[in-house]
Structure formats: C-alpha cells, structure tokens
C-alpha positions in Angstrom: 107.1 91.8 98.9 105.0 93.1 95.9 104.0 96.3 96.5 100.5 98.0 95.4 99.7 100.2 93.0 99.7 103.2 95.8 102.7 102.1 97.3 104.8 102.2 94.0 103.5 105.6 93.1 104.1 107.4 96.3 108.1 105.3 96.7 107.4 103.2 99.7 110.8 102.2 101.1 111.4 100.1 103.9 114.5 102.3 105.0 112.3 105.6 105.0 111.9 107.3 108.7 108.6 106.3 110.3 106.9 109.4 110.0 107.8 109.5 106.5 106.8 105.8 105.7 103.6 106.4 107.6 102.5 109.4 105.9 103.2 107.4 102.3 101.0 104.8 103.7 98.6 106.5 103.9 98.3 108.3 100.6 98.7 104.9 99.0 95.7 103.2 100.9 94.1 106.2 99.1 95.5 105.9 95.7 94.6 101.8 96.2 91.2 102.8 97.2 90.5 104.7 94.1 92.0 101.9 91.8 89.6 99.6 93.0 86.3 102.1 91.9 87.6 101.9 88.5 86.2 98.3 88.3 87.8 94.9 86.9 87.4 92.8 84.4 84.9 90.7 86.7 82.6 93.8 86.4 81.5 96.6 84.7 84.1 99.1 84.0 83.7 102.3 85.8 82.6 105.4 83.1 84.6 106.9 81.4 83.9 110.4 83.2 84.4 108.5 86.7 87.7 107.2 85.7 89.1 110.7 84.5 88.7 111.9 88.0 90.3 109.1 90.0 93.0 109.6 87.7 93.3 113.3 88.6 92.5 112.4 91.8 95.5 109.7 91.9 97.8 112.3 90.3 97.3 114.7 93.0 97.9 112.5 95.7 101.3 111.8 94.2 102.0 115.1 93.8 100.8 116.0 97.6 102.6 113.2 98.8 105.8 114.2 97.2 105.4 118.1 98.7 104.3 116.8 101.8 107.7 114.9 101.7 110.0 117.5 100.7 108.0 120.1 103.7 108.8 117.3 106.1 112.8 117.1 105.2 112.8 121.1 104.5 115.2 122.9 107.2 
C-alpha cells in the first residue's frame, strides 16, 4: 500500500492501537489537504507566501500529532 504524504509524516502503522491509528488519520487527511492547495504542475503554483504557511502549518501538525501521541501513551 503506498501511503500519502500525511500518512508518512505522522508514522501510520497498521499495528498502531485504533485510537492511535485514528487520531494519525486524521492529522494526515489534514496535512494531504494542505498539499493539494500548493498546486501541481497542471496548474499554477500556489504563491510563494501561501506555500510558507502550509508548510508551517504541515510542520505543526506533525509536531501536534507526535504530542498528542506521546499524551495518549503517557501514565
């Protein structure tokens, strides 16, 4: 199975509990969301401005995501 863009980022692993493999679902539908405003080579690239902040934005998902992880498995 090839995974998205999303998916790689966040560590989407078929053997991760279901709450855990839920939650990194649905960051990378986010993340995969944002990489498609950016544009393709079909169409006009997003500016340069607009791809700065999905790229913060993409970074802070993964860094939420990773948090959000480490909350969930903290005792």
């Amino acid at each position: 199975m090839d995974l998205t863009l999303g998916q790689r980022r966040v560590g989407v692993k078929d053997n991760d509990p279901v709450e855990i493999k839920t939650f990194k679902r649905n960051i990378a539908e986010i993340i995969d969301h944002l990489e498609r405003k950016r544009g393709d080579k079909n169409t006009a690239p997003a500016n340069s401005e607009k791809q700065r902040l999905i790229s913060m934005a993409q970074s802070d998902l993964e860094k939420a995501c990773m948090l959000a992880v480490k909350a969930i498995y903290a005792e």
